[in-house]
GUKE-434571 format. One record per residue: residue in one letter; x, y, z of N, C-alpha, C, CB in turn. Coordinates in steps of 0.05 Angstrom, whole numbers, plus 5000, padded with zeros to 4 digits. Glycine has a CB too. Example, Ala and Ser with C-alpha at 12.3 -4.5 7.8 and 13.67 -1.06 7.14 Angstrom:
BEGIN
A526448865156524649105156526449345156522649115181/S525749555142527349795143525850015157528249885114/
//
This chain:
BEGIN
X674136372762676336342744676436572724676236072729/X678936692723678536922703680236832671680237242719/X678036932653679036892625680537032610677536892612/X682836902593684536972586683337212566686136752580/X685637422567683937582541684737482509684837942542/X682937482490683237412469683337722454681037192462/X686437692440686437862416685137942396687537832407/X683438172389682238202363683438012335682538512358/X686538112341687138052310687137672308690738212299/X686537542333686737332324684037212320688437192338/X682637292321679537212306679037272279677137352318/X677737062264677736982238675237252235676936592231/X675537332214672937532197670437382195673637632163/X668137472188666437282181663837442173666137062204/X662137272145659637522138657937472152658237562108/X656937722154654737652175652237732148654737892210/X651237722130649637792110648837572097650737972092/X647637282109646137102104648736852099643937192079/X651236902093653836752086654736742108655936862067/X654736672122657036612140659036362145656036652160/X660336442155662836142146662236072174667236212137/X663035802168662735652192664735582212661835442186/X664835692238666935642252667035432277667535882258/X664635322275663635122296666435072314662234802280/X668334882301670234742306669834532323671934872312/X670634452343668834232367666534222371669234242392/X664334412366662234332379660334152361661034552389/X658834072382657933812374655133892343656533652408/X656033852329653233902315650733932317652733792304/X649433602327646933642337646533812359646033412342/X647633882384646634142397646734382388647734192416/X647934432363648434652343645134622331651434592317/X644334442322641734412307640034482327641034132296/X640334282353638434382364638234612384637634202373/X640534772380639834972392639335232371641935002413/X639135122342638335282332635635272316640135352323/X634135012315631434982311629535102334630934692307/X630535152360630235272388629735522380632735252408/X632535622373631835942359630236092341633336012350/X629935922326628135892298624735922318628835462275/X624235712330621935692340620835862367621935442342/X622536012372622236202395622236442394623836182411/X621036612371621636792372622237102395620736762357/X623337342402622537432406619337462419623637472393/X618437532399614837652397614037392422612437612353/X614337222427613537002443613137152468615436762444/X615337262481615337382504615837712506617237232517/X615437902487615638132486614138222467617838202485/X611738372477608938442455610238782451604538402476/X609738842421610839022420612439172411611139022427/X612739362388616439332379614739152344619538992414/X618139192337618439032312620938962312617839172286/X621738632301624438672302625738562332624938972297/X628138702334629838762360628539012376633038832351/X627439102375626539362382626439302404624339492372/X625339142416624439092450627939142462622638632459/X629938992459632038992465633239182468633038882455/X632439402446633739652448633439792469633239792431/X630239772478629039972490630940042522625639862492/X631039802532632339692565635439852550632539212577/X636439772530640439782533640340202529643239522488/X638040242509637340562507637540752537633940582495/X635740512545635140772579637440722596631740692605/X639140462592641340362607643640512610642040132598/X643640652577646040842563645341042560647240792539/X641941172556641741412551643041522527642641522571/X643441342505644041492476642941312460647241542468/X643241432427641141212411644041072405638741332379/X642640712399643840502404646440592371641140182405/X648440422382651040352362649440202347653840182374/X652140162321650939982306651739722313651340022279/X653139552340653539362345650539282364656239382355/X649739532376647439442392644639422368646939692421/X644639572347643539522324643339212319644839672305/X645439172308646138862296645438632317649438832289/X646438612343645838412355643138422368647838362372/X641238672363638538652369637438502352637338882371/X638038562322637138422306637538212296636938512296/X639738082303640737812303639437662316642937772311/X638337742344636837612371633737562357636737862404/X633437762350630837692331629837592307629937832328/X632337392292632437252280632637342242630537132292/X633537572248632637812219635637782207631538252228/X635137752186638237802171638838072169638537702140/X642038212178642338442172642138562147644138492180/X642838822145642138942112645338952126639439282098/X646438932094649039022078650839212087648339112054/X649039402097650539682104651139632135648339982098/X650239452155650039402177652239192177647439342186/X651539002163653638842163656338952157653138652146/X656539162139659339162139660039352164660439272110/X658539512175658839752197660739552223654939902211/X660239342231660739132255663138952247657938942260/X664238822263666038602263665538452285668738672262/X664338262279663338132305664237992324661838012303/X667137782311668437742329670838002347669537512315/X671238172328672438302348671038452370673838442336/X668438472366666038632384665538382413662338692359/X665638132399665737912415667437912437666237702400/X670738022428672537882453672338192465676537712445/X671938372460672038712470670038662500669939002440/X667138472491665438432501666938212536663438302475/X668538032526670037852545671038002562672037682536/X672938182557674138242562673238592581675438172541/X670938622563670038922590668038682614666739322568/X667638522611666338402632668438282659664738172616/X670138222644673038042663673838322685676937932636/X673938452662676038692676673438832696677638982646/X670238842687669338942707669238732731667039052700/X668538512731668838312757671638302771668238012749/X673238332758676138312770675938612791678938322741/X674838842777674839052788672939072818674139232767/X670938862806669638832837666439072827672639022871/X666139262799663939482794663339382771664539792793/X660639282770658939212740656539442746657438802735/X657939642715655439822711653239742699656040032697/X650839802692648539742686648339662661647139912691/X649339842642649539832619652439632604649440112613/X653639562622655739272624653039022613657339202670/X651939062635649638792636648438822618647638742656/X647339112604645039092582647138982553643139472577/X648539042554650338952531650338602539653939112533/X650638452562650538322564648738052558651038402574/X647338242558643538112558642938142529640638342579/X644138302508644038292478644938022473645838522463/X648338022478649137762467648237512474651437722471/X646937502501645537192510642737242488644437152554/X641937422478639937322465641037302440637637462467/X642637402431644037352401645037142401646237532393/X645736992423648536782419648436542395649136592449/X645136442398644736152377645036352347640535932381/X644336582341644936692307648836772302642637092303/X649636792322652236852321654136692326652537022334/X653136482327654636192334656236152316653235952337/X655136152290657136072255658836272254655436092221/X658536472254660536742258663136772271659336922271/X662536602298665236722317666636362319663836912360/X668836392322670736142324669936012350674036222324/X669735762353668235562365669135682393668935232358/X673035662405673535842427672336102433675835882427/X672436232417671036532421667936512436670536682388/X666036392425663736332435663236162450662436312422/X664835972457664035792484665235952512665635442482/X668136142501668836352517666236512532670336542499/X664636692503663436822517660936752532663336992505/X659936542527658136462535659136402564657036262518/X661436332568661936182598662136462609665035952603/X663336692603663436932608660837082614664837022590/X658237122604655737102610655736972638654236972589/X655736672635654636492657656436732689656136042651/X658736752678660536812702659137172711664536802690/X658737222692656437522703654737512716654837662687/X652837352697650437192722650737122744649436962718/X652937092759653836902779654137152799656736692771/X655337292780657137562797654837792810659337782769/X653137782787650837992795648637852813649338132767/X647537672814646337412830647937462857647037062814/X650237472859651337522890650837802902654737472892/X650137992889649238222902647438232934647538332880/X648138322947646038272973643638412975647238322999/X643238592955641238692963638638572928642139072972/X637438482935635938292929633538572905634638092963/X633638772909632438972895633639202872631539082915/X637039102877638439162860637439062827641039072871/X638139382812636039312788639439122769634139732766/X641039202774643838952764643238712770646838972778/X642438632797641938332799638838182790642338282830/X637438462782635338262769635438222745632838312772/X637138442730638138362700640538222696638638602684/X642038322720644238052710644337822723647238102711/X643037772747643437612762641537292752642937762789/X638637612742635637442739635537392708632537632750/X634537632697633937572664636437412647633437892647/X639037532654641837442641641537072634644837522667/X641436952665642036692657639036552654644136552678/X636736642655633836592641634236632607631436852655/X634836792607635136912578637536632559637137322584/X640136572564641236462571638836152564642236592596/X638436052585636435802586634735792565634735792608/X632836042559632236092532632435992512632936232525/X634836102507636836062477638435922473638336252469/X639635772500640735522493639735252502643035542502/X637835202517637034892525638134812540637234692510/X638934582532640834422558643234562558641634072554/X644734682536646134772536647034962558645734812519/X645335052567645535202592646635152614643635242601/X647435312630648435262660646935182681649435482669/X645734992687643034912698642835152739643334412701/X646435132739646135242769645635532769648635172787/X646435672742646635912726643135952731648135872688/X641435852718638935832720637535812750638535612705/X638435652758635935632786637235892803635935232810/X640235992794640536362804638536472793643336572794/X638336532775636936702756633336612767638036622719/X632936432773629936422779629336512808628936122774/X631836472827631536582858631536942853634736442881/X633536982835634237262839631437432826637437332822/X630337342805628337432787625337462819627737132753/X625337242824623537182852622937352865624437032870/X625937422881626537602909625637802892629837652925/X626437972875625938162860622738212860627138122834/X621137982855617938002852617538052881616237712838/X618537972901617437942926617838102935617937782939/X618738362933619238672944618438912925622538722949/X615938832914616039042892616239342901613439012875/X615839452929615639672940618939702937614139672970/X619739552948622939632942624439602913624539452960/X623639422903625339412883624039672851625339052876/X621739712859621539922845623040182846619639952847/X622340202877623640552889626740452876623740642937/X628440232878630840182871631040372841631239852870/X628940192834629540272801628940572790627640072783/X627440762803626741012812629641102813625041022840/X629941052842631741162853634641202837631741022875/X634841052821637041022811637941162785637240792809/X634841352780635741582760634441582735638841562754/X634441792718632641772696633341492682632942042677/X636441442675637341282657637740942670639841422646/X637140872700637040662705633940622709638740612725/X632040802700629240702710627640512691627340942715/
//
């Protein structure tokens, strides 16, 4: 199913500097709690030794793009890692409009049938950002993108070649990552992709390395 595009100008503003307004709207509270005592208690550092911060995050979307990170890839590294922005960061970003930009280069790449690498590493920021950015973006906007994620996962998971370094980040880490950060909340069929695709990937390391080799300074 392809998603409608959402207009910048019709997303509400919102601070991202410890204030943020609340835009929940429908969702249910308690999975709001508990998917954010989840966040609270998971940090980063749990599964990435190393780094300070977001830093780990950077490192993959850096070699993905080959330039030093925006200040959107700034901010939602450090959102994912649970850090309040500084002032000057916060005002640099607009997050819901970075939000539907985000919908919307993903639609248009699946519709196109080509998800570049660095599509997914952007991708893989916001699934780890999503439980800090939840109050921020209007309740549609973020159940949008989240379903928009799931539908990447899905997309890159269908790749046939099982050593493709897209389908182990988008296919594998995306909706793991994803499971992560949201709980039940998650796409449960989203997940058991992501655990086959992550798998196959382990089970060819001769290939799926040379893949990742092969594919150039900035996909290695």
């Amino acid at each position: 199913m392809t998603m409608s595009p959402i207009a910048p100008d019709s997303l509400a503003p919102a601070s991202l500097n410890g204030q943020h307004e609340d835009h929940r709207g429908t969702r249910i509270e308690a999975i709001d709690d508990a998917m954010m005592k989840r966040f609270r208690k998971q940090s980063l550092t749990a599964i990435v030794s190393g780094g300070t911060g977001g830093s780990p995050l950077r490192w993959g979307r850096g070699l993905a793009k080959g330039a030093p990170p925006s200040a959107v890839v700034m901010a939602l590294s450090e959102l994912a890692a649970g850090r309040e922005l500084s002032k000057k960061l916060a005002r640099a970003i607009d997050l819901p409009t970075t939000a539907a930009e985000m919908i919307r280069t993903i639609d248009e790449a699946i519709s196109g049938g080509r998800v570049e690498l660095v599509i997914v590493s952007d991708a893989l920021l916001w699934a780890y950002a999503l439980p800090a950015v939840a109050s921020s973006l209007q309740d549609e906007v973020w159940q949008t993108l989240r379903q928009t994620l799931d539908r990447l996962a899905v997309h890159c998971g269908e790749d046939p070649d099982p050593s493709c370094c897209s389908r182990l980040i988008g296919g594998g880490e995306l909706p793991l990552a994803l499971a992560w950060r949201l709980g039940s909340v998650a796409d449960p069929l989203s997940v058991q992709s992501g655990v086959a695709c992550a798998g196959q990937w382990l089970a060819a390391p001769e290939a799926s390395i040379g893949s990742a080799i092969c594919g150039g300074g900035v996909h290695a």
